[in-house]
N, C-alpha and C positions, 0 to 999 in steps of 0.2 A: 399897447393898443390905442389907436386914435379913435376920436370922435369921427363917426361916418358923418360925411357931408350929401347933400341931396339936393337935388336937380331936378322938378317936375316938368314936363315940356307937355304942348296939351295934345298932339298924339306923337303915335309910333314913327308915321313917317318923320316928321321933324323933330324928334326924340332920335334917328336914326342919320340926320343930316347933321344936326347936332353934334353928335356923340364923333361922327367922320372929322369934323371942323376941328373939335378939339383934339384929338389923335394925331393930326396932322400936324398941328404946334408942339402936340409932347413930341413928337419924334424929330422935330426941325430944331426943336431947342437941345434936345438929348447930344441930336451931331452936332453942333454948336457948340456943346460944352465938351464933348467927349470923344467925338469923330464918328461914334456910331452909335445907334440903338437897337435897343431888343422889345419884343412885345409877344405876349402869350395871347392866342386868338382862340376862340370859342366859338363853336357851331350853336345850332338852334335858327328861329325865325330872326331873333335879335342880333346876335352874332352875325349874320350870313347877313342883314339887311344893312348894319353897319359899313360891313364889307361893300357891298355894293353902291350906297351910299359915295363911301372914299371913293370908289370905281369912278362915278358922275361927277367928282369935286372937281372944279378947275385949279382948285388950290392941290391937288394932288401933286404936281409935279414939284414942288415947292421940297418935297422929299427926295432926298439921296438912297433909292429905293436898292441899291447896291450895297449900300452901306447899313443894311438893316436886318436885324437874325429877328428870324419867325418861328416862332414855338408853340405849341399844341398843348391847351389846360386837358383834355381829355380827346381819348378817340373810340370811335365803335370796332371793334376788333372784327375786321373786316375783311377780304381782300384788296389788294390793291387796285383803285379805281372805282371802287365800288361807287354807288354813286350816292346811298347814306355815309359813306366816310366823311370826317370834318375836312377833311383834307383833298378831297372831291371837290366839295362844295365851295370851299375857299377860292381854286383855284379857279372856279368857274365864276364865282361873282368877283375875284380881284386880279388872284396870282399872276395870271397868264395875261394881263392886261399892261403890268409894270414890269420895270424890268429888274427884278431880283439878281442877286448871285446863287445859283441854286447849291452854292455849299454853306450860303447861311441859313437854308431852308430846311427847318428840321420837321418833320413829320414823323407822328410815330408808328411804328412798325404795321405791319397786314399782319392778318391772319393767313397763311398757307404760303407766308414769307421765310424767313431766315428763320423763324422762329416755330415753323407750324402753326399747330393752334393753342400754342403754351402758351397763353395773356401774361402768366408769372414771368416765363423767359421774357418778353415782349418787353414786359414793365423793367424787366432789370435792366434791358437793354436802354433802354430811354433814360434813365437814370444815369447811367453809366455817362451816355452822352452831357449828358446836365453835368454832371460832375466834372468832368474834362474841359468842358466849356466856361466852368468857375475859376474867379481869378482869388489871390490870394485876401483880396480888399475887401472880395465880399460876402466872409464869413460864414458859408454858407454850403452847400451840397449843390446849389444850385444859381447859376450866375442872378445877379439882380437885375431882374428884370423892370424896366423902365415902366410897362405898362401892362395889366395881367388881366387880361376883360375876361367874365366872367356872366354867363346869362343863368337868370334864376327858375327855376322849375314849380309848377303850383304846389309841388313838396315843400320848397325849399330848398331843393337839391342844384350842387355848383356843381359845373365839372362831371364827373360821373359819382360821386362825393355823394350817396344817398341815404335817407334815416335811417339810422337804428345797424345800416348794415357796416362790413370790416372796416371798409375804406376808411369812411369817416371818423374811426378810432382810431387810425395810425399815426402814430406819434415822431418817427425813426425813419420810414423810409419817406422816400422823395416820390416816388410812384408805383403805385401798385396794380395790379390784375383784380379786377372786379366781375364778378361772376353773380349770378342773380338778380340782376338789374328789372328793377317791377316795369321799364318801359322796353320794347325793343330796339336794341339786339341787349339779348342777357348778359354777354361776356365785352365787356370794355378794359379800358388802360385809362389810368388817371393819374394827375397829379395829387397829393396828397395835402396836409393841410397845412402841413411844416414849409411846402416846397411852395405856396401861393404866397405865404409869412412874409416869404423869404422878400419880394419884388417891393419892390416902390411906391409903386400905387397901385391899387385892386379897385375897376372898375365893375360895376354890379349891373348888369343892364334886364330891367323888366318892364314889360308892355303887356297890356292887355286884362281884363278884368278876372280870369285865370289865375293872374298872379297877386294881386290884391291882398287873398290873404297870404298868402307865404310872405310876400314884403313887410306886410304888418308882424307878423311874425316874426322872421329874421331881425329886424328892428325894435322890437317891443321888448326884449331882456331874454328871451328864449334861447338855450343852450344848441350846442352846434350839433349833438349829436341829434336831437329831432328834427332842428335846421341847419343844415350846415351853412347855410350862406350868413348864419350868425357867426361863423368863425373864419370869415374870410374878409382881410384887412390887409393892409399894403402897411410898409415898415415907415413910410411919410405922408399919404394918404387915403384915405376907402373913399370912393365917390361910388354914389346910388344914381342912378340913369334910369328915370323913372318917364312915362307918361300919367296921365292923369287916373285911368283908369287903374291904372296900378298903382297907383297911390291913393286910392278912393278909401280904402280902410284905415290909413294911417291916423293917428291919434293926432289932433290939429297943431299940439305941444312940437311934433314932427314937422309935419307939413311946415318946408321953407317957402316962409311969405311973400318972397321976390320971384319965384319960378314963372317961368313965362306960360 
C-alpha cells in the first residue's frame, strides 16, 4: 500500500477542471507507452462533473478516444437507459460527445436485461468480462486499469462499497450484487476491493463540506470496513482530489501545503 498523495483545489469547479487536465495526460501518456488505455469511471456530482469538465477541455482531443476501454467502478441496477444509471449519465456529460469504439465501452449490465433482476447474475457477468479482458502481465482477475476514479460518499462509501455491509468484506470476488444500499436504488453491482487493488492508480475525488468528515476519516488510520474509501489504493499511486471544503477537517500534518 502506498502513501495517498493529496491535492486540495479551492472549489469543486476547478477541482473538476483540474482533475479533466490531469486525466487527459494519464491517458495520452498510457497510449504512448502502451497503444492504449483503460479507466474505471464513477458516477456521483464529482464523477459526472469531471466528465463534463473533459467534455469543455480543448485539450480533449489530444486523446486517441478510440483507443480507450471505459469501465464502471459501480452501477445502480437499473434498466437500461435509465437516466440514474452511471452509464446514462456519462454518456450524457461525455460518451456521445467523443468518439469511442463502442466494443471497448463496457457498461454493466440493466436490470430487466440478460440477467432480469439477479444483481448476483449481473455481478458474475461483469466479472467474467473483467476477467477475459485480463492479460497475463497483469496478475490479476482484472485487467490493470491505468486510472480507477473513484467518488467519496459522506459515509465513506466508494463505489457501491458501503460500511459494515457484504460488499465491503469481499475478499475473492472482483464484483459483487449489493442489496440494501441505505441510499437509493437499494440493489447495485459493484466492483469489490481486490478488483479497485488491482489498477494503477486510484483517484478519490470529494467536494463539498458533506464530505469533510468522511475524508478525515478515510485518512485518519480508520479501517475500510467503517470506511471503505480507507481501503481503496492503486498498485503505483492513490491520489485524493480534494476541494477545500472537503478538506476542511483534515489534521493540518495532512493538509498538503502547496495545494492551490
Amino acid at each position: 500500500m502506498n502513501t495517498p498523495q493529496l491535492v486540495v483545489h479551492r472549489d469543486k469547479e476547478l477541482m473538476a477542471r483540474a482533475a479533466a487536465a490531469r486525466l487527459i495526460t494519464k491517458i495520452v501518456d498510457a497510449q504512448a507507452a502502451r497503444g492504449s488505455a483503460s479507466v474505471v469511471l464513477t458516477g456521483g456530482r464529482n464523477g459526472n462533473g469531471l466528465l463534463a469538465a473533459l467534455a469543455e477541455s480543448p485539450a480533449r482531443d489530444a486523446v486517441d478516444w478510440s483507443r480507450l476501454d471505459l469501465w464502471w467502478g459501480d452501477e445502480r441496477f437499473l434498466p437500461e437507459g435509465d437516466p440514474e444509471r452511471n452509464h446514462t449519465q456519462a454518456r450524457q456529460a461525455l460518451l456521445d460527445a467523443v468518439d469511442l469504439d463502442p466494443a471497448r465501452v463496457h457498461p454493466m449490465p440493466p436490470a430487466q436485461g440478460a440477467h432480469g433482476n439477479d444483481a448476483d447474475a449481473a455481478a458474475e457477468s461483469y466479472a467474467a468480462e473483467l476477467a477475459a479482458a485480463a492479460r497475463p502481465e497483469d496478475h490479476a482477475l482484472v485487467p490493470s486499469f491505468d486510472v480507477l476514479l473513484l467518488g467519496v460518499g459522506p459515509d465513506a462509501h466508494i463505489a457501491s462499497l458501503f460500511p459494515e455491509l457484504p460488499g465491503v468484506r469481499e475478499t475473492e470476488r472482483t464484483v459483487v450484487g449489493v442489496r440494501g444500499a441505505p441510499k437509493p436504488p437499494p440493489t447495485r453491482v459493484s466492483l469489490t476491493l481486490p478488483a479497485i487493488q488491482a489498477a494503477r492508480e486510484v483517484w478519490l475525488l470529494a467536494a463539498g463540506e458533506d464530505k469533510a468528515g468522511a475524508v478525515a476519516l478515510a485518512l485518519s488510520g480508520a479501517g475500510e470496513i467503517q470506511a471503505p474509501a480507507a481501503g481503496a489504493y492503486g498498485r503505483s499511486r492513490t491520489l485524493w482530489l480534494l476541494d477545500r471544503a472537503a478538506a476542511a477537517q483534515l489534521p493540518r500534518d495532512l493538509y498538503p501545503p502547496a495545494s492551490p
